[in-house]
KOLNU-440596 format. One record per residue (C-alpha): residue number from 1; residue in one letter; chain; x, y, z. Coordinates in pm, 1 decimal. Example, Ala and Ser with C-alpha at 12.3 -4.5 7.8 and 13.67 -1.06 7.14 Angstrom:
<fitis>
+-----+------+-----+----------+----------+----------+
: seq : type : mol :       px :       py :       pz :
+-----+------+-----+----------+----------+----------+
:   1 :    A :   A :   1230.0 :   -450.0 :    780.0 :
:   2 :    S :   A :   1367.0 :   -106.0 :    714.0 :
+-----+------+-----+----------+----------+----------+
</fitis>
This chain:
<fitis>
+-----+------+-----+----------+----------+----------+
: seq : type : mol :       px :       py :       pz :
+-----+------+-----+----------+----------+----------+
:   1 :    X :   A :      0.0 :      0.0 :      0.0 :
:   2 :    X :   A :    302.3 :    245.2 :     80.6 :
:   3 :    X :   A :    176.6 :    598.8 :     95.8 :
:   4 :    X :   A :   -120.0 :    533.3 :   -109.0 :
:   5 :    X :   A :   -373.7 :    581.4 :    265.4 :
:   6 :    X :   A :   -150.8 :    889.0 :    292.5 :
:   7 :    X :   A :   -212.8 :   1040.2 :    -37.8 :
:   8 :    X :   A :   -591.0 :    997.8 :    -42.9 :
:   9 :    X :   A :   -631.7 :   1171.7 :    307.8 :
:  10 :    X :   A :   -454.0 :   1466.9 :    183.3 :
:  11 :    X :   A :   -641.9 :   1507.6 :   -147.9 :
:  12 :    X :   A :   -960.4 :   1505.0 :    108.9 :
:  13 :    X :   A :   -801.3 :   1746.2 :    326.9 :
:  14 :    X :   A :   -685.3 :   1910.9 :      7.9 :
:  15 :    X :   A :  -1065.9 :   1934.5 :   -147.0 :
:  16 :    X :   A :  -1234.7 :   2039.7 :    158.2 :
:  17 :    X :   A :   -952.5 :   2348.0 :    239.1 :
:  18 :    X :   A :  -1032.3 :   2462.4 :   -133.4 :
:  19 :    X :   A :  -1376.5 :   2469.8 :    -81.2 :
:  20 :    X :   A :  -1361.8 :   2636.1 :    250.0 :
:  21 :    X :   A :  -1135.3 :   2926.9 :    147.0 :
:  22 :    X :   A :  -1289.0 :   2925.8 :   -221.9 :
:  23 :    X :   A :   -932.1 :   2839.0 :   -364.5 :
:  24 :    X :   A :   -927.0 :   2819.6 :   -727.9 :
:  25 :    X :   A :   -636.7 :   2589.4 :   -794.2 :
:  26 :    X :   A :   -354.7 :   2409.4 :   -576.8 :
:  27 :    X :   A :    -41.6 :   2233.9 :   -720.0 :
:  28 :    X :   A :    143.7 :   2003.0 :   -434.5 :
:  29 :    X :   A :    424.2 :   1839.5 :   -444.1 :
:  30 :    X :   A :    569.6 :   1600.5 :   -150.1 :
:  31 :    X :   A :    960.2 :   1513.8 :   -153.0 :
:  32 :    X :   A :   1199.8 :   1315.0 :     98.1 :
:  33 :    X :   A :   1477.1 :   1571.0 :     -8.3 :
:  34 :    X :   A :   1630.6 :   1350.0 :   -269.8 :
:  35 :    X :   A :   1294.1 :   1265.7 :   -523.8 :
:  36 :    X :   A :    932.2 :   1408.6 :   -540.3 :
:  37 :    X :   A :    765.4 :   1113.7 :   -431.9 :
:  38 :    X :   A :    390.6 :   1267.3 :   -469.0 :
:  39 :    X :   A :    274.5 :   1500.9 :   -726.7 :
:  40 :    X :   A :    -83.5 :   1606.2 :   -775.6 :
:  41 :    X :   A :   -283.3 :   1926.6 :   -923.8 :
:  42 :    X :   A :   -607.9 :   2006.9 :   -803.4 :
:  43 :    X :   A :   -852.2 :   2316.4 :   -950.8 :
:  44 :    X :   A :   -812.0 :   2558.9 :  -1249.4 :
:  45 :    X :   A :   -524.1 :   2807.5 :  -1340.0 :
:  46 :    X :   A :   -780.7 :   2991.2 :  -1479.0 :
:  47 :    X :   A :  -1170.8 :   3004.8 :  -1385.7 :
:  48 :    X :   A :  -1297.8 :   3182.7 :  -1729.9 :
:  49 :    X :   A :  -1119.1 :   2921.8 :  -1931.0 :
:  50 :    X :   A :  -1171.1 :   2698.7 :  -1734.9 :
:  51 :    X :   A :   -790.6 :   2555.2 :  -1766.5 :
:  52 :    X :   A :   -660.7 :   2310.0 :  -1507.0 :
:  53 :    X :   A :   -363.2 :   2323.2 :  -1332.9 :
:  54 :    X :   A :    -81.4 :   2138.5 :  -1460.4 :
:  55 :    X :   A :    245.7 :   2033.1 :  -1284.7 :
:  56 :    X :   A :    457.5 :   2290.0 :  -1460.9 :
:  57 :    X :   A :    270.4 :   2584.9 :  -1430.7 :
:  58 :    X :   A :    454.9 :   2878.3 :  -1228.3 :
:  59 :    X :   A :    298.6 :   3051.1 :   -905.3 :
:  60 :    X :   A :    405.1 :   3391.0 :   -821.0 :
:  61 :    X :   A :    490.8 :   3343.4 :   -475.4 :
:  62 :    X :   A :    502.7 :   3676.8 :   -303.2 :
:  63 :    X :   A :    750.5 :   3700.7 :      2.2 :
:  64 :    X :   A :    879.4 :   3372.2 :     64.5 :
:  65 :    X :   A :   1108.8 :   3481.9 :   -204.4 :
:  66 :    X :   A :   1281.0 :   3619.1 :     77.0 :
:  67 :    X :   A :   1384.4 :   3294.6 :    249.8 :
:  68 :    X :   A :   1542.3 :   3204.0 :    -85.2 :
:  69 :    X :   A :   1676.1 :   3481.0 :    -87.4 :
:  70 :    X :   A :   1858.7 :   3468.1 :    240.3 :
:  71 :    X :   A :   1917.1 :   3072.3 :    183.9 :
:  72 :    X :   A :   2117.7 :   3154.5 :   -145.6 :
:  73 :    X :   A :   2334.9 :   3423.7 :     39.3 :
:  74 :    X :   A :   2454.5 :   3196.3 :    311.2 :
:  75 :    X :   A :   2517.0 :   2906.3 :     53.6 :
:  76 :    X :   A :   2785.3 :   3163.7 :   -117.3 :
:  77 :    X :   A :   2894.2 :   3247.8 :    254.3 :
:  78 :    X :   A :   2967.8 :   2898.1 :    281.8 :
:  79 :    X :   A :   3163.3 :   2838.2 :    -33.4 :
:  80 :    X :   A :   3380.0 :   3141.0 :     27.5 :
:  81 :    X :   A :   3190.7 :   3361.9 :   -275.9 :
:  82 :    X :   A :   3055.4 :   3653.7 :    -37.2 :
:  83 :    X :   A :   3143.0 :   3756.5 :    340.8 :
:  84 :    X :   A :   2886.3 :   3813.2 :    553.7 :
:  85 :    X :   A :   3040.1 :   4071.7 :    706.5 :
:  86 :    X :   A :   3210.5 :   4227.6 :    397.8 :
:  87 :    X :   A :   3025.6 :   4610.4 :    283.8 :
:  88 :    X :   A :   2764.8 :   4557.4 :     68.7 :
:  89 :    X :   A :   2942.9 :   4836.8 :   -134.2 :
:  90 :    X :   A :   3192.3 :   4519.7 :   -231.1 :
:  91 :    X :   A :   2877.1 :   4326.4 :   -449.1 :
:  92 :    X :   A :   2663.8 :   4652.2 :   -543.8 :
:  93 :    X :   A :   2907.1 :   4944.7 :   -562.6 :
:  94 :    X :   A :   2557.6 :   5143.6 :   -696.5 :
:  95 :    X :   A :   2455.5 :   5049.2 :   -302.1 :
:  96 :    X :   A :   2530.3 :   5389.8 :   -153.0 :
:  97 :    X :   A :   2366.6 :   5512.4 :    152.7 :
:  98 :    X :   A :   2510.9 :   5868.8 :    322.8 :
:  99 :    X :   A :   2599.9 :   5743.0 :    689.9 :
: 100 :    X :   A :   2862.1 :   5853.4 :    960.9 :
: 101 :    X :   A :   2842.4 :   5459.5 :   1104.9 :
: 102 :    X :   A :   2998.4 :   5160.9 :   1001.6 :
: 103 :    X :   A :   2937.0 :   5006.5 :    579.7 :
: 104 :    X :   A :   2633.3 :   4830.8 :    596.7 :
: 105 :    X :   A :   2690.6 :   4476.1 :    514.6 :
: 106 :    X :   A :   2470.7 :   4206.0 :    426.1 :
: 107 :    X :   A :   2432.5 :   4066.1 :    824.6 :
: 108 :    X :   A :   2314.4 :   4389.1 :    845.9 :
: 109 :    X :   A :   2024.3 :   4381.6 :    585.1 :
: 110 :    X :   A :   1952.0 :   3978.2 :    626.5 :
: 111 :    X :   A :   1905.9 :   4102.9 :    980.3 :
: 112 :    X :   A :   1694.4 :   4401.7 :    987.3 :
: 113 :    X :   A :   1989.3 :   4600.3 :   1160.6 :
: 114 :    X :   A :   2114.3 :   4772.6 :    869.5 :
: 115 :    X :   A :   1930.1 :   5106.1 :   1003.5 :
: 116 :    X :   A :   1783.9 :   5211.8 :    668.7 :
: 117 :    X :   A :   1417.8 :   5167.7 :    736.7 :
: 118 :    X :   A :   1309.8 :   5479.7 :    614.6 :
: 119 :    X :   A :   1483.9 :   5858.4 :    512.3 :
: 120 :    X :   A :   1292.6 :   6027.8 :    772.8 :
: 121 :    X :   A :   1600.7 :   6087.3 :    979.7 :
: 122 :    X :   A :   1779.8 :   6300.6 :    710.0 :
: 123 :    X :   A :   1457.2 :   6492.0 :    613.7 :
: 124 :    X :   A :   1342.4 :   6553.3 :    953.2 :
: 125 :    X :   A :   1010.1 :   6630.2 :    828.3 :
: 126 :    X :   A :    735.6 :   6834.7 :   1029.4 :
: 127 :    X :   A :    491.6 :   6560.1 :    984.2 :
: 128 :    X :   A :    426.2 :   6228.5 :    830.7 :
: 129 :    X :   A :    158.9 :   5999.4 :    653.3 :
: 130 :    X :   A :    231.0 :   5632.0 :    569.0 :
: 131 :    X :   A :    -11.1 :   5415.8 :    345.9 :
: 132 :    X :   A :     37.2 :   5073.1 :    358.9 :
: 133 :    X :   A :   -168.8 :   4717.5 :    350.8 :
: 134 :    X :   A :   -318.7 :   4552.2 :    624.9 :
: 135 :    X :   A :   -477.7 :   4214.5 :    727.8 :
: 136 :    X :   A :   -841.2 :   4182.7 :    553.6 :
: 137 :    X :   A :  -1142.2 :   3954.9 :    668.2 :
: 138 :    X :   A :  -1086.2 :   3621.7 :    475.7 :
: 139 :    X :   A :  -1217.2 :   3269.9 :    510.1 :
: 140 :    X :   A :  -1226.6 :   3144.7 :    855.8 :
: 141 :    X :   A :  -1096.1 :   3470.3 :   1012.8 :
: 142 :    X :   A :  -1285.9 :   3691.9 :   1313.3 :
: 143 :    X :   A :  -1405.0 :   4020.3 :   1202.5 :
: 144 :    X :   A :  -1205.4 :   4102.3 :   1540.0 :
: 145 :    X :   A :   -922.7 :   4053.0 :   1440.4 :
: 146 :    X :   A :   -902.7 :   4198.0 :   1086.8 :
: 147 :    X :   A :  -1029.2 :   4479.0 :    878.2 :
: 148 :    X :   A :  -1314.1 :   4415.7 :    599.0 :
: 149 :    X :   A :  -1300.2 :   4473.8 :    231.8 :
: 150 :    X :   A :  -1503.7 :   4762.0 :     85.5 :
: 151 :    X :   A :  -1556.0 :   4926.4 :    404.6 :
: 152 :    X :   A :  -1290.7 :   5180.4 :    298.3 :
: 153 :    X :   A :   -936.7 :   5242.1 :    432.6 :
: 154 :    X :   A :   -818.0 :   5147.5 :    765.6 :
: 155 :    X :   A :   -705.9 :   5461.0 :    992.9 :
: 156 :    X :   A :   -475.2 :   5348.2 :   1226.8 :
: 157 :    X :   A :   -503.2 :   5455.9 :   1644.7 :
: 158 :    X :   A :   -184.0 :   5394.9 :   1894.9 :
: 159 :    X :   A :     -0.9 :   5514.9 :   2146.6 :
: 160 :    X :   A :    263.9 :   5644.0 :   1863.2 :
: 161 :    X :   A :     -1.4 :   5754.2 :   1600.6 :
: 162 :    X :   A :    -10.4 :   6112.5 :   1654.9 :
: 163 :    X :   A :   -376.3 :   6193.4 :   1762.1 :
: 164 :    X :   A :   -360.3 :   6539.8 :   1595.4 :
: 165 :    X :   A :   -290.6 :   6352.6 :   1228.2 :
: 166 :    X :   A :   -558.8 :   6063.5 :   1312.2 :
: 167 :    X :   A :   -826.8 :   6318.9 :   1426.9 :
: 168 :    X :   A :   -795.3 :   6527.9 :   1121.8 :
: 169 :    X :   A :   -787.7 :   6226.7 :    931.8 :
: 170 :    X :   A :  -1102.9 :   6110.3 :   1079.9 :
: 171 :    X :   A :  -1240.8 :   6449.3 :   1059.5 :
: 172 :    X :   A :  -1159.3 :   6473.6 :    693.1 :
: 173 :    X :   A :  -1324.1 :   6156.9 :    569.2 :
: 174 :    X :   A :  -1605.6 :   6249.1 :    763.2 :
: 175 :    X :   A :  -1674.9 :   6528.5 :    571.2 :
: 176 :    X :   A :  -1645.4 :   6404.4 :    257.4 :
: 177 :    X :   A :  -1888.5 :   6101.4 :    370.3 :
: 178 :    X :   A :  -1556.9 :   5863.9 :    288.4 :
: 179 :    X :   A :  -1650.9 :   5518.1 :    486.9 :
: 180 :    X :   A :  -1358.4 :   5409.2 :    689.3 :
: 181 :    X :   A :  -1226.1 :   5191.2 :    983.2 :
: 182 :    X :   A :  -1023.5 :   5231.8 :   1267.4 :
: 183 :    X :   A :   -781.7 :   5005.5 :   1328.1 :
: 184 :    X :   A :   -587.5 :   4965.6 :   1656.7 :
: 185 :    X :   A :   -226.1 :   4927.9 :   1697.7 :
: 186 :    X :   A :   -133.8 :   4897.1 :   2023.7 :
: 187 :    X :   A :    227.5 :   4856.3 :   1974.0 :
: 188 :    X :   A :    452.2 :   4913.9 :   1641.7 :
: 189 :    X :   A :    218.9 :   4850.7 :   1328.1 :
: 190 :    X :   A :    472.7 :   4716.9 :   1166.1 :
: 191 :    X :   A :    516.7 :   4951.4 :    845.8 :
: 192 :    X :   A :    712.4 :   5218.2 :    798.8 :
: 193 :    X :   A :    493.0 :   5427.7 :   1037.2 :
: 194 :    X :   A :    655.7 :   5264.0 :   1306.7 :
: 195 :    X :   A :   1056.1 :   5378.5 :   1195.8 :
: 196 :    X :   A :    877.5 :   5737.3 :   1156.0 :
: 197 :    X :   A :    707.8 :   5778.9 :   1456.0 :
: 198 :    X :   A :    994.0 :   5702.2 :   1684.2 :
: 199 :    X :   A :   1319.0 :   5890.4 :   1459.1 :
: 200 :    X :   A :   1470.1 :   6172.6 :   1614.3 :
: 201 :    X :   A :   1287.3 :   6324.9 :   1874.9 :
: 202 :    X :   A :    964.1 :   6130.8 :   1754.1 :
: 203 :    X :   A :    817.5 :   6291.4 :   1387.4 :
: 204 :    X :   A :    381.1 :   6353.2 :   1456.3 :
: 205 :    X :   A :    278.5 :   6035.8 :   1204.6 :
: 206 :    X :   A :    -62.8 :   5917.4 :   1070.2 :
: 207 :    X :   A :    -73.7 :   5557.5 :    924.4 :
: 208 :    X :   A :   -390.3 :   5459.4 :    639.2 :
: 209 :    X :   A :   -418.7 :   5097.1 :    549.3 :
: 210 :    X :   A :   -573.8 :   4947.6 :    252.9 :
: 211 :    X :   A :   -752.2 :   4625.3 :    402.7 :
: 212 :    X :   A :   -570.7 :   4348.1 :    192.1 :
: 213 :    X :   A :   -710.1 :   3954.6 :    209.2 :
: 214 :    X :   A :   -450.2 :   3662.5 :    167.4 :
: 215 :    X :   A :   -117.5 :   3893.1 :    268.3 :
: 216 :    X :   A :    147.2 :   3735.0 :    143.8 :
: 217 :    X :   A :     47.9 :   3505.7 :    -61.2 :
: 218 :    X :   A :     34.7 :   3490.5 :   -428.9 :
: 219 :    X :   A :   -369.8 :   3529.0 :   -433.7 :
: 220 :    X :   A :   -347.6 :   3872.4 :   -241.1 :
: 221 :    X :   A :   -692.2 :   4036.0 :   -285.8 :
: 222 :    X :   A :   -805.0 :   4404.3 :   -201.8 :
: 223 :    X :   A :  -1122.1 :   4593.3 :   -327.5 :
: 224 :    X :   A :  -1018.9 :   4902.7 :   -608.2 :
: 225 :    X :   A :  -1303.1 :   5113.0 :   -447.0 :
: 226 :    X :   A :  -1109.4 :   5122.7 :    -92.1 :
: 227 :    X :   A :   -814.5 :   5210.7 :   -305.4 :
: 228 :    X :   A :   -999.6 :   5452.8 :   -451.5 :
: 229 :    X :   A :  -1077.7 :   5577.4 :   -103.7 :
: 230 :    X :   A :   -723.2 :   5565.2 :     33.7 :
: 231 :    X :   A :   -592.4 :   5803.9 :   -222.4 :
: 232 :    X :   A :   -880.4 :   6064.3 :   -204.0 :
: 233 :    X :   A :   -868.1 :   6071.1 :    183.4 :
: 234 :    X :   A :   -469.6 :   6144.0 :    135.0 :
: 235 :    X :   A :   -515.7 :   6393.9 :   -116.9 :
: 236 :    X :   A :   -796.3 :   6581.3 :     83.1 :
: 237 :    X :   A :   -628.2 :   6537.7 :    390.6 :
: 238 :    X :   A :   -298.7 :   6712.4 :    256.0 :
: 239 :    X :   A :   -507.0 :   7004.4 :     94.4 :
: 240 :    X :   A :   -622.4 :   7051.7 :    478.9 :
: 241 :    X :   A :   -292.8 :   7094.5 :    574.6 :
: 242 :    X :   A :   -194.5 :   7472.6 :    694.9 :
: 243 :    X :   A :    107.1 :   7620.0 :    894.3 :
: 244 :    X :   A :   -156.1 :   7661.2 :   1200.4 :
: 245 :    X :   A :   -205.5 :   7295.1 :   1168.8 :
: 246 :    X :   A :    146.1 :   7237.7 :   1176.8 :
: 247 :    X :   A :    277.2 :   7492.4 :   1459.7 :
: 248 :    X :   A :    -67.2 :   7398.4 :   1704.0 :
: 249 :    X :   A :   -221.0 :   7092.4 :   1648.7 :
: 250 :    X :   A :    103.2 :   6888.6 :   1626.5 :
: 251 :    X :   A :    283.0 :   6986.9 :   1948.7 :
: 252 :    X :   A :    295.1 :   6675.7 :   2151.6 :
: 253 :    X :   A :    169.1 :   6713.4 :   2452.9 :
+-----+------+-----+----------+----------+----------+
</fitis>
């Protein structure tokens, strides 16, 4: 029998995952490191055409390019190609960043320590706005703990967010009848807003989301009219923006 008991429980498991999260198409493969030793396609590459998946079709596959990425690097650490610890200036002379410290190298960027998150130290800006993505209500998820789709962009509220930027924010898609949602963040929000809101002596930053289903993944989803949304809220909210704004209303506390 070998795997054969094996096999058919996953293609169950397979089928019933599919329909629960209304996947279109899966290709799996199942290797022991030296052989595949399972290969099946389930579902269509494309619904309209109704074309099945085949075993050689490609998958984008979003950021677990990064792992690949990392994995590659310390293979050519290994065989003596590239040092770790070596500036990055060494493999990408075009890799220039204006800094007083120590090369960057690439420890420092497969690490997160490199220190070049944003610019927003050299521009010392009065104020800041970051769009980004964020978790969106999918298949077997809490509407607790994520944002929903086509209930317009996410406006984020923290401990770090400056309340003069969200309130105005708030204020300004209220007047223009623009549907949005709060969204807590408690601690960093992990984008950029984060880096910005704590550079220097702290920059006064606002942080908009686009709700975004499946992050990640190669089937991300978001709805066009809460991108729509996102970009008129920024471009109203910056037309709001005046030197009284600036000078009173930013002034932490």
């Amino acid at each position: 029998m070998g795997f054969q008991e094996t096999f058919n429980h996953i293609d169950e498991f397979v089928a019933q995952s599919m329909e629960q999260h209304n996947t279109p198409g899966i290709a799996l493969a199942i290797t022991d490191r030296s052989r595949t030793i399972h290969l099946r396609t389930y579902g269509y590459a494309n619904l309209d055409s109704r074309l099945p998946i085949a075993p050689d079709h490609l998958f984008q596959i979003g950021s677990i390019t990064k792992a690949f990425t990392a994995i590659a690097i310390v293979q050519l650490n290994e065989t003596g190609q590239l040092d770790l610890h070596a500036p990055v200036t060494e493999y990408l002379p075009w890799f220039q960043v204006k800094s007083k410290y120590i090369p960057i190298t690439p420890h420092h960027l497969l690490s997160h320590t490199a220190g070049i998150i944003t610019g927003t130290h050299g521009l010392n800006p009065d104020a800041g706005l970051v769009m980004d993505v964020t978790f969106a209500k999918g298949p077997g998820v809490s509407n607790q703990q994520v944002m929903i789709l086509n209930n317009g962009p996410t406006i984020g509220i923290g401990p770090t967010n400056h309340p003069g930027i969200h309130h105005m924010l708030v204020d300004t898609a209220k007047s223009i009848e623009l549907p949005y949602q709060i969204e807590p963040t408690p601690t960093g929000s992990g984008t950029d807003a984060w880096a910005m809101e704590v550079v220097r002596s702290g920059i006064p930053t606002g942080l908009i989301g686009i709700p975004l289903r499946n992050m990640h993944m190669p089937v991300e989803i978001a709805d066009v009219r809460d991108i729509d949304r996102t970009g008129r809220l920024i471009a109203e909210f910056i037309t709001r923006l005046d030197e009284k704004f600036i000078t009173e209303q930013l002034a932490w506390d």
